[in-house]
One Martini backbone bead per residue (centre of mass of N, CA, C, O) as a GRO file, in nm:
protein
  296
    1UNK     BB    1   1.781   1.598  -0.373
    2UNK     BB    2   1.446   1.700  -0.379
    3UNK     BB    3   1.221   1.627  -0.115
    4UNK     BB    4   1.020   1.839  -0.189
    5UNK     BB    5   0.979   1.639  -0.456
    6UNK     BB    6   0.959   1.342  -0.332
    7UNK     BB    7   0.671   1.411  -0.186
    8UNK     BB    8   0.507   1.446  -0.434
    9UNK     BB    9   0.559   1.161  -0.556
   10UNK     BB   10   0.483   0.991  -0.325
   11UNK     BB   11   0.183   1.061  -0.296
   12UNK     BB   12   0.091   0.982  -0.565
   13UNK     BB   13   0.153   0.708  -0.616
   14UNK     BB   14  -0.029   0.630  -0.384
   15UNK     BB   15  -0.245   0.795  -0.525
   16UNK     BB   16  -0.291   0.588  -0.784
   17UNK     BB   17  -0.083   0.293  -0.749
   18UNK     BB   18   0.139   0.406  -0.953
   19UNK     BB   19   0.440   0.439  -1.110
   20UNK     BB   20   0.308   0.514  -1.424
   21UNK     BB   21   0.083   0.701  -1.331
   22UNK     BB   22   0.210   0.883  -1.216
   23UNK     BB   23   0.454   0.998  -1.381
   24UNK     BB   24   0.271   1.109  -1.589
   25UNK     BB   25   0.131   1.314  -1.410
   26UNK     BB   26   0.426   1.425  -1.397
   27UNK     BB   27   0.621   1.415  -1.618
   28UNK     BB   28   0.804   1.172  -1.584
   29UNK     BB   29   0.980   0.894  -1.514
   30UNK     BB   30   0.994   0.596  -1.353
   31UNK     BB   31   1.265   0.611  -1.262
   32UNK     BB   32   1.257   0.884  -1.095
   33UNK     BB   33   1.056   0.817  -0.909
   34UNK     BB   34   1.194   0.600  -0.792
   35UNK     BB   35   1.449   0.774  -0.684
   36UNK     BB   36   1.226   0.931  -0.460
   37UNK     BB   37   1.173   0.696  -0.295
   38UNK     BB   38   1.451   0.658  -0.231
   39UNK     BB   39   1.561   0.911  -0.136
   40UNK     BB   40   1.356   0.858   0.156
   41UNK     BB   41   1.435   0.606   0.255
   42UNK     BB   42   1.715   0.659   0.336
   43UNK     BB   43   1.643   0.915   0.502
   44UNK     BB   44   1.446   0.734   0.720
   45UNK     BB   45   1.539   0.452   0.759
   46UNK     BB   46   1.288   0.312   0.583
   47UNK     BB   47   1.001   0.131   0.438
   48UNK     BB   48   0.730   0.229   0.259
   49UNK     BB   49   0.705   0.050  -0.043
   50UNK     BB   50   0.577  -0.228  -0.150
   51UNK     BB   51   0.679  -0.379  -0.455
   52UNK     BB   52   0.568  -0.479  -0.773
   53UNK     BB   53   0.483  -0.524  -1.112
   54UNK     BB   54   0.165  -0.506  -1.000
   55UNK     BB   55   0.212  -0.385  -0.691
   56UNK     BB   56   0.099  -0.155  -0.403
   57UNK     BB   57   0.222  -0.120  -0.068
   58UNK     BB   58   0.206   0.022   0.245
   59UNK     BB   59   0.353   0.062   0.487
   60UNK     BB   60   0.346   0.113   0.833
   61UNK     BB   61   0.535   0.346   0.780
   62UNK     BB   62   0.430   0.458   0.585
   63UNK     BB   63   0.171   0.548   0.653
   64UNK     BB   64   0.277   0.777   0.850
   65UNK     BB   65   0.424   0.907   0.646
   66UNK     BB   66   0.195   1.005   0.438
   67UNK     BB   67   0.058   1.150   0.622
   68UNK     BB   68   0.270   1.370   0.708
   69UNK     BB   69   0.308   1.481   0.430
   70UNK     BB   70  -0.008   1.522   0.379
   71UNK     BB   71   0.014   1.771   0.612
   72UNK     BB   72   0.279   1.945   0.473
   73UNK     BB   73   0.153   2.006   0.177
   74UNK     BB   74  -0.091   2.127   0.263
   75UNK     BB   75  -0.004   2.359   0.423
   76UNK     BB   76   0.186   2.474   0.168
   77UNK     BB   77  -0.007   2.546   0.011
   78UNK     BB   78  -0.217   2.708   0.148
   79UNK     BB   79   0.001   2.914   0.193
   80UNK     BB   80   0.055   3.019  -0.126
   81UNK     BB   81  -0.270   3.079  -0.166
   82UNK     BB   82  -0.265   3.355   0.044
   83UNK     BB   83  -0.025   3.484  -0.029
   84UNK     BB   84  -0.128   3.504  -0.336
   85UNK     BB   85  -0.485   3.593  -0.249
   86UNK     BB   86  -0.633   3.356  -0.176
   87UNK     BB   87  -0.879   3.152  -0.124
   88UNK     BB   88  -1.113   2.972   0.128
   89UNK     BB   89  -1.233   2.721  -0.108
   90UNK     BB   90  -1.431   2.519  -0.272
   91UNK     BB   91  -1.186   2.265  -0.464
   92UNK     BB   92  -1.186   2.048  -0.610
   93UNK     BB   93  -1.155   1.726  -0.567
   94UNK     BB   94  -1.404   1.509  -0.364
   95UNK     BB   95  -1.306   1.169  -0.201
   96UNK     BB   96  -1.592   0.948  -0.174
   97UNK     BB   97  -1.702   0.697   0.072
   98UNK     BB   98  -2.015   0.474   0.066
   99UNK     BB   99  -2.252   0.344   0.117
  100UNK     BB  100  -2.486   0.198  -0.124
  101UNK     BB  101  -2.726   0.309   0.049
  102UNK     BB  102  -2.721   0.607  -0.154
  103UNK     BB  103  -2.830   0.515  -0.406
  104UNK     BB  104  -3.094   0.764  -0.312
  105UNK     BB  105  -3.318   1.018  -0.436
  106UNK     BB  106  -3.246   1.179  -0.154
  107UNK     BB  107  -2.908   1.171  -0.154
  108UNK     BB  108  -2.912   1.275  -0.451
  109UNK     BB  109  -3.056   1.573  -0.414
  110UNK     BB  110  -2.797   1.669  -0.229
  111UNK     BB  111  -2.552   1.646  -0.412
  112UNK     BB  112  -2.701   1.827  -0.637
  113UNK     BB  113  -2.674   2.064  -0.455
  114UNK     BB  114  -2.388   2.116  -0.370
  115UNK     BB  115  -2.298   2.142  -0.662
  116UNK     BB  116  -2.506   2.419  -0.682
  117UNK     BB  117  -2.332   2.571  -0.448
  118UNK     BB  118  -2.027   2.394  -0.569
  119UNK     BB  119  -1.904   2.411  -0.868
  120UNK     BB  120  -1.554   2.342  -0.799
  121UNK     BB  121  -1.680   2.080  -0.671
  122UNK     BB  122  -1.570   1.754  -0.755
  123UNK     BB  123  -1.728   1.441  -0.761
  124UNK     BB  124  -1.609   1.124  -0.620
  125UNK     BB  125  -1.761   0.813  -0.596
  126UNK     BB  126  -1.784   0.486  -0.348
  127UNK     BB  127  -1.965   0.241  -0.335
  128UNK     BB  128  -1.927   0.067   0.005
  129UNK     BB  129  -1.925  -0.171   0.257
  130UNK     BB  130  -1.635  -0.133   0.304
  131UNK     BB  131  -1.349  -0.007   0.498
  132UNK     BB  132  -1.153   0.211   0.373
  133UNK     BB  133  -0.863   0.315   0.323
  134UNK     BB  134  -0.740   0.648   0.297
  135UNK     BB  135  -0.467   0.632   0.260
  136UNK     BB  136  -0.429   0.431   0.050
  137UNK     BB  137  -0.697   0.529  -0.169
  138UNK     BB  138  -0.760   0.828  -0.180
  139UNK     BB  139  -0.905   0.963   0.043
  140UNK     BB  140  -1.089   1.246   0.203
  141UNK     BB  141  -1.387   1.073   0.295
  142UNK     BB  142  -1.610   0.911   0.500
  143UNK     BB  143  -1.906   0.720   0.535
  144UNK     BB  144  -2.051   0.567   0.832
  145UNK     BB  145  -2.166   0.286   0.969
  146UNK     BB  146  -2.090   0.295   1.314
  147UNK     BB  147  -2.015   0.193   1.659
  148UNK     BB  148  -1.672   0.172   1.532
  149UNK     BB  149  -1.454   0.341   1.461
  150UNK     BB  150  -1.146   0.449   1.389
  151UNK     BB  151  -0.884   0.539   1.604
  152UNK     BB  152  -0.753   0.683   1.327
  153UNK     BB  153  -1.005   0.850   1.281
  154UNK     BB  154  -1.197   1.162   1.242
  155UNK     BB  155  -1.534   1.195   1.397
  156UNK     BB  156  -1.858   1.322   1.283
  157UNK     BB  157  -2.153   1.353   1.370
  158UNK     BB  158  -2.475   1.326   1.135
  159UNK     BB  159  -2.649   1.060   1.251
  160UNK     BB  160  -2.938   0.847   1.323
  161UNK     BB  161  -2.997   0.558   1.157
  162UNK     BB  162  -3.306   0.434   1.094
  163UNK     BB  163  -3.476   0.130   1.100
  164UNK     BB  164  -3.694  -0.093   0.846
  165UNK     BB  165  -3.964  -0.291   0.833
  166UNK     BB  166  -4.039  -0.440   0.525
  167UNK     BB  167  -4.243  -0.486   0.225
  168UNK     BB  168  -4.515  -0.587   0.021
  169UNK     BB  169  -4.830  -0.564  -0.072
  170UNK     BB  170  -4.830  -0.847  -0.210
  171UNK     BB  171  -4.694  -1.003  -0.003
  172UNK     BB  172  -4.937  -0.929   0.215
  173UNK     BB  173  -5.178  -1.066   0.066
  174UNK     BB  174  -5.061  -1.330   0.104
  175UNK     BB  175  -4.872  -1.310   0.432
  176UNK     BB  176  -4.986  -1.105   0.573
  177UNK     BB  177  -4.972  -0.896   0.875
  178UNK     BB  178  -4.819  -0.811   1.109
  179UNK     BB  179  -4.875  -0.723   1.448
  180UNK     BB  180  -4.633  -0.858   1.577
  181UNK     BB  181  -4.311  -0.947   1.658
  182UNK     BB  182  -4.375  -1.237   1.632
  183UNK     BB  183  -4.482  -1.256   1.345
  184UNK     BB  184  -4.170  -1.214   1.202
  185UNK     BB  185  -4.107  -1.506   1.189
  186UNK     BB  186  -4.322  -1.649   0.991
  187UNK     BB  187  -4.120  -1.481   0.780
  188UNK     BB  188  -3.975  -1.408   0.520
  189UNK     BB  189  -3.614  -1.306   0.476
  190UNK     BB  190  -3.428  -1.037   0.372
  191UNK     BB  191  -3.054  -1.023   0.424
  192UNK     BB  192  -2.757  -0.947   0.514
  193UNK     BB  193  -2.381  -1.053   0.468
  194UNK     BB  194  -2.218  -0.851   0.646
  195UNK     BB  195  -2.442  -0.852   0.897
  196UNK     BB  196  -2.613  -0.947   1.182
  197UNK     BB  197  -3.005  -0.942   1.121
  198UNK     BB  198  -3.166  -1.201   1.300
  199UNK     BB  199  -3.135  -1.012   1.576
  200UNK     BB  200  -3.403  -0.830   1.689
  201UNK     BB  201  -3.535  -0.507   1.882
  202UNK     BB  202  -3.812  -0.431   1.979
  203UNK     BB  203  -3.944  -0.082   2.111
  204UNK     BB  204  -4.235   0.003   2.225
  205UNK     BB  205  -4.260   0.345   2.224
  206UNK     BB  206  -4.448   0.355   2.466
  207UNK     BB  207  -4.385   0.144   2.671
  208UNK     BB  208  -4.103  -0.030   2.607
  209UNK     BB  209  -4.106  -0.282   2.508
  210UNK     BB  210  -3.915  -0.554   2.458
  211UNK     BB  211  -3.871  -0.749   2.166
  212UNK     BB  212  -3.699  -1.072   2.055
  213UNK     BB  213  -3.586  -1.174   1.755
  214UNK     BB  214  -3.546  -1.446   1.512
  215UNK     BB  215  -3.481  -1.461   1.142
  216UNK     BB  216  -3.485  -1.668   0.835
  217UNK     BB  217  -3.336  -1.651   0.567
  218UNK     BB  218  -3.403  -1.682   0.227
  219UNK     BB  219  -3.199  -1.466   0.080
  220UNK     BB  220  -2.858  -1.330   0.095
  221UNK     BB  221  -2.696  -0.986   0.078
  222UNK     BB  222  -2.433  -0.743  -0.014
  223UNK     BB  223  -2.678  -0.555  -0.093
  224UNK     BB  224  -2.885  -0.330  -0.001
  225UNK     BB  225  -3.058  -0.256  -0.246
  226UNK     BB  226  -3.155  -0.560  -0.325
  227UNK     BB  227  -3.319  -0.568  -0.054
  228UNK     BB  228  -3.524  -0.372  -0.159
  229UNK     BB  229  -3.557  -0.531  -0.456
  230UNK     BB  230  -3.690  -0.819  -0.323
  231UNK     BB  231  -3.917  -0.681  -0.141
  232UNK     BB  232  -4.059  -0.541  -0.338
  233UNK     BB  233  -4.110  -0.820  -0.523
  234UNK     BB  234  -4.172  -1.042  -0.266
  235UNK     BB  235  -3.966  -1.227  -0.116
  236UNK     BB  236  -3.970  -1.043   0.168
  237UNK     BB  237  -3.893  -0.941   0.427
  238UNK     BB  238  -3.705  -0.634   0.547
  239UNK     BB  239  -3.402  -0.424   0.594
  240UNK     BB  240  -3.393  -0.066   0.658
  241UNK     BB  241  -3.262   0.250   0.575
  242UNK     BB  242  -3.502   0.475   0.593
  243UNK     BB  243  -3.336   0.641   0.339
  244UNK     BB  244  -3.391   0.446   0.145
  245UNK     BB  245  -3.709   0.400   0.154
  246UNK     BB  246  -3.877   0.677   0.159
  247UNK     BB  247  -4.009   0.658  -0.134
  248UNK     BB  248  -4.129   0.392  -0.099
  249UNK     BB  249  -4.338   0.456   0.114
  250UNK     BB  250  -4.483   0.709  -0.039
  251UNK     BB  251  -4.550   0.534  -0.288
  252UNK     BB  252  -4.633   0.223  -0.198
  253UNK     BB  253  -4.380   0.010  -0.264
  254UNK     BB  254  -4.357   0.010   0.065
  255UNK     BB  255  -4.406  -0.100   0.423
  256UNK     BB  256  -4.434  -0.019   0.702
  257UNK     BB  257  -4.354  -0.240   0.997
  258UNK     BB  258  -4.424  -0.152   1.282
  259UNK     BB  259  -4.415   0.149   1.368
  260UNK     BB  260  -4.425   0.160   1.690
  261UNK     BB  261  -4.151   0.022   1.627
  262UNK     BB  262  -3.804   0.068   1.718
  263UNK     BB  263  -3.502   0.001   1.605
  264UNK     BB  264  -3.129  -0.029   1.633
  265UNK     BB  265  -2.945   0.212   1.575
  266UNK     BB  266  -2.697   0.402   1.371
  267UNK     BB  267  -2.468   0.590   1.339
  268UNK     BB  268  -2.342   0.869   1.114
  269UNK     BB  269  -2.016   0.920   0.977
  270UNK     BB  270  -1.738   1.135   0.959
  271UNK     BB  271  -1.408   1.059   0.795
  272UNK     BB  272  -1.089   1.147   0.875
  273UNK     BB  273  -0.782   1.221   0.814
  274UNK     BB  274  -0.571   1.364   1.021
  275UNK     BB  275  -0.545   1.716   1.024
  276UNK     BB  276  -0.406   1.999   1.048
  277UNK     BB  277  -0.585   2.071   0.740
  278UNK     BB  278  -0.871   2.134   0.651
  279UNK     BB  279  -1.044   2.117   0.371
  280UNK     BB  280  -1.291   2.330   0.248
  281UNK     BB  281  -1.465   2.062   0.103
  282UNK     BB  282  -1.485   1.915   0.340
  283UNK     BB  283  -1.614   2.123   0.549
  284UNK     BB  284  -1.869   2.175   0.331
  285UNK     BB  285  -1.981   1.867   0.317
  286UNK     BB  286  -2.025   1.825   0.630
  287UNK     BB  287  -2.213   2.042   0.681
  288UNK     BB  288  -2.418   2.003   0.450
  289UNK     BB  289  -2.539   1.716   0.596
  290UNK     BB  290  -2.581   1.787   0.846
  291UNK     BB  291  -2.827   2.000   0.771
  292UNK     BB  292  -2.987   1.774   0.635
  293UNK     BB  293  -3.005   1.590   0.894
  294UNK     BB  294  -3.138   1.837   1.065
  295UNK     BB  295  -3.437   1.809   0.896
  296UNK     BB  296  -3.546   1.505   0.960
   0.00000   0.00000   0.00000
């Protein structure tokens, strides 16, 4: 049986999630599919996927052999297509999975930019608070916002996102504005369920002094842009990243509260599984949001 292309088989299914939907997109039959991971695993005397009539997911053994399998077939590409006399530029479909608050209207026009730098790459966006395992669901690069990223995967950082207490002007006008970091006590907050934001150090700009207050949620949920849209409304004062609620800000449909004090920020990371062979699309979308993080 053909090995290089049981890997061929092997990587599809992982990406798809499915030998039948594998199958159809190789034009293969599902029983062949399945006698090419069978030839895999005797090759290698180890089990790679755990399967049942419903779902599949690699093992232990699976997981290290996808990666190493998807870095032998990256090259073989690459190597066929400068053979061939192809260029190496940015095409082909790539899937990124990212924070929720990105869907705002600042990384929406860089996006848009993106796609008209490079028009041959098209782009799969998954927006998701959870850690996404990149090579179990077929991802190219994860964005996220962590100071622990996973030490299985190379991370590049691009930027320090930084965190800002707000409000909306009818909230303030009903329930005063805070003067001080211990003001925000006394204030309704929404606040995230996926991390604990009740207990933050606030540092003043000028001085240096740091005020540690604890807020108490009258609202949580797991969804940043939600948070976004409760503040707006009027729930109580919330806590959000710079970068999502800057045109709120201009805009004055939300306040920034004590603008000279400022919250301990979190890296943002470009997260990829370890390949021989970076492909030139993700590298292209790394460079693009690098430069315009620095220009913020």
């Amino acid at each position: 049986m053909d090995t290089l292309l049981s890997l061929k088989i092997f990587r599809q299914v992982v990406q798809s999630g499915s030998f039948t939907r594998a199958a159809e997109q190789l034009d293969i039959s599902v029983a062949m599919a399945s006698k090419h991971i069978s030839h895999l695993e005797n090759t290698v005397k180890a089990k790679l996927l755990h399967r049942n009539s419903r779902s599949l997911h690699l093992t232990e053994a699976g997981e290290e052999y996808y990666r190493q399998c998807s870095y032998a077939l990256d090259t073989l590409d690459t190597a066929a297509q400068k053979a061939a006399g192809g260029v190496d530029k940015p095409q082909g479909q790539l899937r990124v999975t990212m924070p929720l608050w990105f869907a705002n209207p600042l990384l929406s026009g860089w996006l848009t930019e993106y796609r008209h730098l490079y028009p041959e790459v098209s782009l799969d966006l998954v927006l998701d608070n959870r850690h996404i395992d990149l090579i179990a669901e077929g991802f190219d690069l994860a964005l996220r916002v962590s100071k622990t990223p996973a030490p299985s995967l190379i991370v590049r950082p691009l930027a320090e996102i930084r965190f800002v207490i707000v409000a909306s002007p009818a909230y303030l006008a009903e329930h005063g504005t805070p003067e001080t970091p211990e003001d925000l006590v006394l204030h309704q907050a929404v606040l995230p369920s996926y991390t604990d934001m009740r207990h933050l150090t606030l540092t003043h700009r000028e001085s240096g002094r740091t005020s540690d207050i604890t807020l108490t949620p009258v609202i949580q949920t797991d969804n940043t842009l939600m948070i976004r849209e409760l503040a707006a409304a009027g729930a109580g004062i919330g806590v959000q990243p710079h970068l999502a609620v800057e045109q709120d800000l201009q805009q004055g449909r939300l306040v920034h509260l004590l603008p000279d004090y400022d919250l301990p920020g979190n890296p943002l990371n470009a997260a990829y599984v370890d390949r021989a062979f970076l492909s030139a699309k993700v590298r292209s979308f790394i460079d693009f949001l690098t430069e315009k993080m620095e220009k913020l």
